[in-house]
C-alpha positions in Angstrom: 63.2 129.9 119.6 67.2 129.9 120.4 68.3 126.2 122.4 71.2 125.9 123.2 72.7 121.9 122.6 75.7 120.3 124.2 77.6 118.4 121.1 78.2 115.5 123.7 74.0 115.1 124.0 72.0 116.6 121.2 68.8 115.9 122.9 65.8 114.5 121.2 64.4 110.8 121.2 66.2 107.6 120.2 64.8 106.8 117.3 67.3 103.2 115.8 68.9 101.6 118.7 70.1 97.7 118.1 73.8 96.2 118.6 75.5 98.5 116.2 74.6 101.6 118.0 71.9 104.2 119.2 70.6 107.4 117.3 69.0 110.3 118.6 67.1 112.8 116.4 66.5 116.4 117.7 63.2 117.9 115.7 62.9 121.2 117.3 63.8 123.0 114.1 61.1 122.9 110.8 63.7 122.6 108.3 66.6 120.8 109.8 67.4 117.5 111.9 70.4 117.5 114.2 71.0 113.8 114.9 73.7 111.7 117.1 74.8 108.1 116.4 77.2 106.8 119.0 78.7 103.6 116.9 80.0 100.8 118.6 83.3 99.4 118.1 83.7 97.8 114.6 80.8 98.3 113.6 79.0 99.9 110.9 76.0 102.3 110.0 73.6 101.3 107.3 74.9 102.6 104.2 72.1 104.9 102.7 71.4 107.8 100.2 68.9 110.9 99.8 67.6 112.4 96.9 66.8 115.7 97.2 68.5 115.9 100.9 72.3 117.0 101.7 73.9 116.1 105.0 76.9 117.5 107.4 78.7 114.7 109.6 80.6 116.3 112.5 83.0 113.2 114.4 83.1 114.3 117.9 85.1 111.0 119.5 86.7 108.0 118.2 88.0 107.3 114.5 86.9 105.4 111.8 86.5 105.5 107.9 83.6 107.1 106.0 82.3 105.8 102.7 81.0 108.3 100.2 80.2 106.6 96.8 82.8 104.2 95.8 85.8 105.8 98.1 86.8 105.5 101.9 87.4 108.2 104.2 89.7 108.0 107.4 87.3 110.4 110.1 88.6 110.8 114.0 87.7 113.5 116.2 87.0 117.1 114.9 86.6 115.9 111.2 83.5 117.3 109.4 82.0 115.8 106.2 79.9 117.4 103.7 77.8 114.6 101.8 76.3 116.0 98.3 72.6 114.8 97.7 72.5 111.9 96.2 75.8 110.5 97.4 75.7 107.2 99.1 77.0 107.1 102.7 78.3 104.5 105.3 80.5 105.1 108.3 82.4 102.4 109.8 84.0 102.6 113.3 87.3 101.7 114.0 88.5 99.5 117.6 87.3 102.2 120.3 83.9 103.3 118.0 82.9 106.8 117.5 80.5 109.0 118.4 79.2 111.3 115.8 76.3 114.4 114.9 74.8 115.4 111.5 72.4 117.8 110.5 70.5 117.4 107.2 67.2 119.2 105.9 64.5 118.0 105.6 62.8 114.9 107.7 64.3 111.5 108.2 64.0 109.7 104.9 65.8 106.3 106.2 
């Protein structure tokens, strides 16, 4: 099976949408998720970590800071982060939000 996904929509169902923003999960894949978060201005996701599960954050519009452990991050457009497993993670949007994708292995543990 090849799909091909626009960055802008990854496709997929929304599966946490409140005030802080909406995420989509695409499950097409057996081993991977490739999920969206478009995070509303000055806001912030909930800050989580996986055992056994690494992550890649690619920030596709807006800025903000990333928190990785005990150390902050400035992310904007075209940054990608590689989270290690086990290392706790937050992203926090700056004034215009930001719109972001990640792809981690594995199902949705949080």
């Amino acid at each position: 099976m090849n799909v091909l996904l626009n960055i802008n929509d990854i496709g997929g169902v929304i599966t946490k949408e409140d005030d802080r923003y909406v995420v989509k999960d695409n499950t097409l894949l057996k081993d991977l998720v490739v999920s969206s978060t478009n995070l509303n201005p000055m806001k912030s996701t909930t800050g989580h970590k996986h055992k056994g599960q690494e992550e890649v954050y690619f920030f596709v519009k807006g800025s903000g800071k990333m928190e990785l452990d005990n150390r902050e991050i400035n992310v904007g457009e075209g940054d990608t982060v590689l989270i290690e497993d086990g290392v706790f993670h937050r992203v926090h949007a700056g004034s215009e939000g930001c719109y972001f994708v990640c792809v981690f292995q594995g199902k949705r543990t949080v």
